[in-house]
C-alpha positions as CSV (number, residue, x, y, z in Angstrom):
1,X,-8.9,-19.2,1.8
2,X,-7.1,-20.1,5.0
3,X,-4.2,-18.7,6.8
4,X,-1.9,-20.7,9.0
5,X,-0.2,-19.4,12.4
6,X,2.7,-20.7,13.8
7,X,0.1,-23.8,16.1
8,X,-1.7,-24.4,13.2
9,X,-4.9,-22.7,13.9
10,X,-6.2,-21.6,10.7
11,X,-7.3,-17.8,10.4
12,X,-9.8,-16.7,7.2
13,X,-9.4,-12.8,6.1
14,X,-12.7,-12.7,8.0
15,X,-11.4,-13.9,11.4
16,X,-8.3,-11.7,11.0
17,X,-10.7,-8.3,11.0
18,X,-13.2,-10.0,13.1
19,X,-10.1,-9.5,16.3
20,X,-10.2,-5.9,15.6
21,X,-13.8,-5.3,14.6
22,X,-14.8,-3.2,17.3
23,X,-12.0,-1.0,17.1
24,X,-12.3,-0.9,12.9
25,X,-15.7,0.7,13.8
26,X,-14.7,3.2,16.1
27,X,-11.7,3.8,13.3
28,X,-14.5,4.6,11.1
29,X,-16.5,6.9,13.2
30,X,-13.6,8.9,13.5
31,X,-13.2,9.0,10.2
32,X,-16.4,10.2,9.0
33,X,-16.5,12.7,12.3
34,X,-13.0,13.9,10.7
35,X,-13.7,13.9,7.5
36,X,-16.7,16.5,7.9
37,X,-15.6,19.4,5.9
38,X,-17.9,23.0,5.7
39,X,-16.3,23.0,1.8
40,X,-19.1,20.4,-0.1
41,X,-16.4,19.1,-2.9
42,X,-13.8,18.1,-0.1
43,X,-16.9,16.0,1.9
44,X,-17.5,14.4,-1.2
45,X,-14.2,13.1,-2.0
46,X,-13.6,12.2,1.3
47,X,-17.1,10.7,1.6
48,X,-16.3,8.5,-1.9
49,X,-13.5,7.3,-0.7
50,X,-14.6,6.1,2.6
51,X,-17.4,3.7,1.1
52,X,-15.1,2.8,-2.1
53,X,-14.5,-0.8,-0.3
54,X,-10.9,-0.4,0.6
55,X,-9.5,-3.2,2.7
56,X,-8.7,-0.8,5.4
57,X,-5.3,-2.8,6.0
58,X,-3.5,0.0,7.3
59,X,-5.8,0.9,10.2
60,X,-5.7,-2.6,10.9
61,X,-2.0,-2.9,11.0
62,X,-2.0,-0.1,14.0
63,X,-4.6,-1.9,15.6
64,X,-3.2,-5.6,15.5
65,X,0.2,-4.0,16.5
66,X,-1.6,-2.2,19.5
67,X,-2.8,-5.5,20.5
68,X,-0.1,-7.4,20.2
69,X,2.4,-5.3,22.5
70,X,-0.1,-4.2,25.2
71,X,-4.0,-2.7,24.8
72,X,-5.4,-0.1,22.3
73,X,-5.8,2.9,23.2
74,X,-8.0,5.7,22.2
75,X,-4.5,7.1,20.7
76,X,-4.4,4.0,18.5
77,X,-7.9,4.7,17.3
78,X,-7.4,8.1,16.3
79,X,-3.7,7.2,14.6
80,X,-5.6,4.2,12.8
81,X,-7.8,7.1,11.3
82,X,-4.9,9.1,10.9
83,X,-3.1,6.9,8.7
84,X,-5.9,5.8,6.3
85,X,-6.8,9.7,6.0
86,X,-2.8,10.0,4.7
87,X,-3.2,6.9,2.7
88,X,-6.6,8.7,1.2
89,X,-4.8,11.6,0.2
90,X,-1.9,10.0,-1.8
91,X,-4.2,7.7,-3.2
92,X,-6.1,10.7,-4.7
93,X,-2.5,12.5,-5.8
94,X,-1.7,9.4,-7.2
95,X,-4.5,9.7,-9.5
96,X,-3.8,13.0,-10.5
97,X,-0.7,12.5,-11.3
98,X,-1.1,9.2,-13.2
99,X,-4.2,10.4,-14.9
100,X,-6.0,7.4,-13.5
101,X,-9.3,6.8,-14.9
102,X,-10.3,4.1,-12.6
103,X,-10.0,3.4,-8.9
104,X,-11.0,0.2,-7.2
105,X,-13.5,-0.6,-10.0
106,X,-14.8,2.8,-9.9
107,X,-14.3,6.4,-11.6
108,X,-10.9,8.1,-10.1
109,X,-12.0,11.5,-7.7
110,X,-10.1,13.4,-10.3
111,X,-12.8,12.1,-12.9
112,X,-15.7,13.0,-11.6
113,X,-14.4,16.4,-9.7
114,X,-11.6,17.1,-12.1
115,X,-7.7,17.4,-11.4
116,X,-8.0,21.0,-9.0
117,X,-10.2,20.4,-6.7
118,X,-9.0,16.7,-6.6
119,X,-5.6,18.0,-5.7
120,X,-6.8,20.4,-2.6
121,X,-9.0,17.9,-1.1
122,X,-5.9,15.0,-1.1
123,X,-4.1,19.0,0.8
124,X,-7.1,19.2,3.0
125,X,-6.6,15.5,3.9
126,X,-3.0,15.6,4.4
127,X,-3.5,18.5,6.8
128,X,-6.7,17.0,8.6
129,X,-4.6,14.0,9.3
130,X,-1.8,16.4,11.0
131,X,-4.3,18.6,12.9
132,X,-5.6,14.9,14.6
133,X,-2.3,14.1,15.4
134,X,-1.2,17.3,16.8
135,X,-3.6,16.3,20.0
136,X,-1.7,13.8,20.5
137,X,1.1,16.0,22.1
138,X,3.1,13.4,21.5
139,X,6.5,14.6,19.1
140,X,7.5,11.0,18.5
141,X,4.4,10.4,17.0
142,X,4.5,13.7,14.9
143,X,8.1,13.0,14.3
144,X,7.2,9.7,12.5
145,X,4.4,11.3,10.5
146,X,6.2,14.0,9.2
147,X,9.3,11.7,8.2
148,X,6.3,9.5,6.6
149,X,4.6,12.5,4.7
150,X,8.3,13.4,3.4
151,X,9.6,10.1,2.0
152,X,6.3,9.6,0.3
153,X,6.5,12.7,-1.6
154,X,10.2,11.5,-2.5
155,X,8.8,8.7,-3.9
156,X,6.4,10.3,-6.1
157,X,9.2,12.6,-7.3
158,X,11.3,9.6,-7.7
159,X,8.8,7.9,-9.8
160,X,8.4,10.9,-12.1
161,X,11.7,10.9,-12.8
162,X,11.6,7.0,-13.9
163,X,8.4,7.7,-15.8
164,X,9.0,6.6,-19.5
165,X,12.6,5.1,-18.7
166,X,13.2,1.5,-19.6
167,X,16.7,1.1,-17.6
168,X,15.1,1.1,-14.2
169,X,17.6,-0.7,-12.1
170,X,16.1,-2.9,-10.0
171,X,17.6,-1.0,-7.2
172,X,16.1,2.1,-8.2
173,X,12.8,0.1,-7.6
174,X,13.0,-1.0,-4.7
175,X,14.1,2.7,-2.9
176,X,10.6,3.9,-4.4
177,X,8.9,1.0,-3.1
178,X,10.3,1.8,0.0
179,X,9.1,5.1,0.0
180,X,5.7,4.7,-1.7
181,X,5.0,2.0,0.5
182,X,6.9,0.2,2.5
183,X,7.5,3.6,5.1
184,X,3.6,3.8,5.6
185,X,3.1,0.2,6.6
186,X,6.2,0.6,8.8
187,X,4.9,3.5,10.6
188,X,1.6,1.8,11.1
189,X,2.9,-0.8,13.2
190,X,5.3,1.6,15.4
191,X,2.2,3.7,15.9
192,X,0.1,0.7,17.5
193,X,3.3,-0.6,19.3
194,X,4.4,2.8,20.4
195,X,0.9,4.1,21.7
196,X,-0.1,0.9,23.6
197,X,3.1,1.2,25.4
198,X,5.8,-1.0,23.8
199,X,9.2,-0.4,24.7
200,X,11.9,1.3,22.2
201,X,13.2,-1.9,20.8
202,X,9.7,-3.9,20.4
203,X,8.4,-0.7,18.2
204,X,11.4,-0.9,16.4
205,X,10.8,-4.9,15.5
206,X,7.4,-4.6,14.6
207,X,8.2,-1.5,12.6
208,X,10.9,-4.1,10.8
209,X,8.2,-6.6,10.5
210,X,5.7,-4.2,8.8
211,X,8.5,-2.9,6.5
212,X,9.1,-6.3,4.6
213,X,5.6,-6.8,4.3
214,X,4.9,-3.6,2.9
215,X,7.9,-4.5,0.4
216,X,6.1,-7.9,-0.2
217,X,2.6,-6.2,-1.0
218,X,4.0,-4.0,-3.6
219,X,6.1,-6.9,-4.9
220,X,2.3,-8.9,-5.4
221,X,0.7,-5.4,-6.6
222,X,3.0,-5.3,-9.5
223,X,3.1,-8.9,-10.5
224,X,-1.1,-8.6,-10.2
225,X,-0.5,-5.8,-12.8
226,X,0.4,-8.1,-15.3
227,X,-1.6,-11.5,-14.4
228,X,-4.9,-10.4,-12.6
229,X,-8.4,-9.8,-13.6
230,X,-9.3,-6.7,-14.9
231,X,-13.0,-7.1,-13.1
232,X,-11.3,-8.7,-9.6
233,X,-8.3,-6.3,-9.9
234,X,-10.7,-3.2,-10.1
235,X,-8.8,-1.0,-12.6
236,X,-7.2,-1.8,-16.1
237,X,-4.6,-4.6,-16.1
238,X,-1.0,-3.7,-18.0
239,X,-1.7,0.1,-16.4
240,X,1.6,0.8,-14.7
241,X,3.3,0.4,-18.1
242,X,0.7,2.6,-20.1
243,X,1.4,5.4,-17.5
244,X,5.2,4.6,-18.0
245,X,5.9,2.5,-14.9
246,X,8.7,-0.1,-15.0
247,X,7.7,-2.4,-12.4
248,X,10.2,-5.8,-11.2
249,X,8.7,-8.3,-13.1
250,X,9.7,-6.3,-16.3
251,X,12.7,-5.4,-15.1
252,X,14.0,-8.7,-14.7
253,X,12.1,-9.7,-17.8
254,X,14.7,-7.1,-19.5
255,X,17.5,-8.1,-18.3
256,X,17.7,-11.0,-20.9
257,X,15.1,-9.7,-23.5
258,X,16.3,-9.3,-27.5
259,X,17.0,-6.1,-29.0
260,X,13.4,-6.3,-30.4
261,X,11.5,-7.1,-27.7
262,X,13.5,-4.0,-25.5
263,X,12.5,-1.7,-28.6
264,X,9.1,-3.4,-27.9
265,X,8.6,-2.1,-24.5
266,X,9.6,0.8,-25.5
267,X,7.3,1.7,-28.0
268,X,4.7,1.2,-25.4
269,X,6.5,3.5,-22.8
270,X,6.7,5.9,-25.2
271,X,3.4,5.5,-26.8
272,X,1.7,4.8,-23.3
273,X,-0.7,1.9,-25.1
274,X,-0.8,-0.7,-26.6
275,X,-2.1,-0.3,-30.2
276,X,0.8,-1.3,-31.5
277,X,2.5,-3.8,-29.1
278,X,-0.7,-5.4,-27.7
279,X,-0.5,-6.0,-23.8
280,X,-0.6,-9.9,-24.3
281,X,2.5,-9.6,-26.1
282,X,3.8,-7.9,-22.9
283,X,2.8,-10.7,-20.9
284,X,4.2,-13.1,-22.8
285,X,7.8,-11.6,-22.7
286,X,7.7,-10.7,-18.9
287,X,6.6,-15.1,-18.9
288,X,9.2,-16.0,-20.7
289,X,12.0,-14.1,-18.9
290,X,10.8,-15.3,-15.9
291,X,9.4,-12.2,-14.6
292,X,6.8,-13.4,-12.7
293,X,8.2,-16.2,-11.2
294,X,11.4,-14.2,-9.8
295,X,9.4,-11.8,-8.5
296,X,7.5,-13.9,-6.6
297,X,10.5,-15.9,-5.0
298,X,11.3,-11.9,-4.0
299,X,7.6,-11.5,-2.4
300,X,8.1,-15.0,-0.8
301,X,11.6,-14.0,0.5
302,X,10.4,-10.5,2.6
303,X,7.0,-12.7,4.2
304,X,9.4,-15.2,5.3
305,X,11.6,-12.6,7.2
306,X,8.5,-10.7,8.1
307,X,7.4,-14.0,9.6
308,X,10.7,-14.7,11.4
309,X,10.6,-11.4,13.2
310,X,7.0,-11.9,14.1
311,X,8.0,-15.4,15.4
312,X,10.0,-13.9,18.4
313,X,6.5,-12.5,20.0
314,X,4.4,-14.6,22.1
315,X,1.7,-16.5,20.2
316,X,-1.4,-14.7,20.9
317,X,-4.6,-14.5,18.4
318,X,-2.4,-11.2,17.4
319,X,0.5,-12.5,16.6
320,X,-0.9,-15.4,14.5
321,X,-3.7,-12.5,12.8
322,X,-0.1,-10.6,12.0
323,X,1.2,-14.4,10.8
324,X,-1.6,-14.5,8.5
325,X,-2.1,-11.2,7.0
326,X,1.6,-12.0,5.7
327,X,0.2,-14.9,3.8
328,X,-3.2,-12.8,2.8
329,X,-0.4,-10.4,1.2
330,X,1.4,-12.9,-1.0
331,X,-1.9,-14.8,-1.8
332,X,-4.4,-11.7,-2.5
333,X,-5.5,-11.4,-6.1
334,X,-6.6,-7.7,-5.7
């Protein structure tokens, strides 16, 4: 699949990381160095979910920033760590708390080391990631983090409290987005930016940049939900509405659903399976209402203005890698 910057040059997924290879290698030396715990259950964890085949987007998103706005720095190696080590540990919460069985095609940490011990290590995570950061010495950088740590709690609390509920609004959706998601991307680009040396204004625009397509992923992560592969998608399809989740495209599908099929979905959210209301019904509905489609207009709609902003930077292979990973977002199918 091929990506196309704003000359025309074509960048493949492959080319994108190939820029920031080097640096993705010293990101994961720190991370394994890091991630060395004395306590044999936390090294585990953290040791599974190094080599669980994440796309290690985040780290890249520092990086790419970094080099876009001036040259990385060691400080943009460590924060690149820093960042997948706090996207580890919600990942692992996350599990927890959804009672996940599966996790990028494999068994959830909290499967095979059970729901305690998975729940300290995503802690001891949490606070590794801080105890890097600290060296910095640098209290913007500290201030973002801890801003970032916050609003993703509030967004798991928020999404407990929307757990089971059928009238999610779709404003209510897109403040947890925001603060599931959105936030981390954001503060991945202002880190690179802000630790190469970027002025105030050019962290704030790529921050802006990173923000709509952090609200773009999530928009193609929920739609993917519904219409992906259970074997490319690498956990159960239809699983945000077992564990109670009303996602976008259902939202809009309810919006001009019957009576039955609302008492439908409900029986599923209540039940959390789909014995009785069998997922391909679900998807049939969410089709016919449009779901899908109106959903991805919305994922289509935040790339574009993450491209515009993007567009005001020099070209540079950076700013046409950034270009690109917008379109890897919208066209992933995992």
């Amino acid at each position: 699949m091929g990506f196309t910057g704003r000359l025309g040059l074509s960048l493949t997924a492959k080319e994108i990381f190939e820029l920031v290879k080097d640096d993705l290698k010293q990101v994961e030396h720190v991370l394994a160095n890091e991630s060395a715990s004395g306590v044999e259950s936390v090294a585990s964890i953290a040791q599974y979910l190094q080599s669980s085949g994440g796309k290690r987007l985040r780290p890249a998103l520092v990086l790419l920033a970094g080099n876009l706005t001036g040259k990385v720095t060691p400080g943009c190696i460590r924060m690149a760590a820093v960042v997948e080590l706090i996207h580890g540990a919600t990942l692992i919460h996350d599990d927890v708390i959804d009672m996940a069985q599966t996790r990028r095609g494999r068994p959830s940490s909290n499967v095979i080391w059970g729901n305690h011990t998975s729940v300290l290590a995503g802690d001891w995570l949490y606070m590794q990631a801080f105890q890097i950061a600290l060296r910095e010495r640098n209290f913007h950088v500290l201030d973002m983090l801890i801003n970032l740590t916050q609003m993703m709690v509030e967004g798991e609390l928020l999404q407990l409290d929307l757990i089971g509920k059928i009238g999610v609004s779709e404003a209510d959706y897109m403040q947890l987005i925001d603060r599931k998601t959105a936030c981390l991307f954001t503060v991945c680009a202002r880190l690179g930016a802000h630790l190469s040396g970027a002025d105030e204004n050019t962290e704030i625009r790529l921050g802006e940049f990173a923000w709509n397509l952090g609200i773009a992923f999530q928009l193609v992560d929920d739609m993917l939900d519904f219409t992906a592969r259970e074997s490319i998608l690498g956990k159960p399809v239809g699983g945000d509405l077992r564990e109670g989740k009303v996602t976008l495209p259902l939202i809009y599908a309810l919006e001009s659903a019957t009576r039955d099929e609302r008492r439908d979905m409900e029986t599923v959210l209540s039940e959390r399976n789909y014995d009785k209301v069998p997922f391909r019904k679900v998807l049939q509905l969410v089709e016919r209402h449009q779901g899908i489609a109106r959903v991805r207009e919305r994922a289509a709609e935040f790339t574009c203005k993450a491209k515009s902003i993007l567009a005001e930077f020099p070209d540079s292979s950076y700013q046409r890698a950034l270009l690109a990973v917008t379109d890897l977002v919208i066209e992933r199918d995992r």
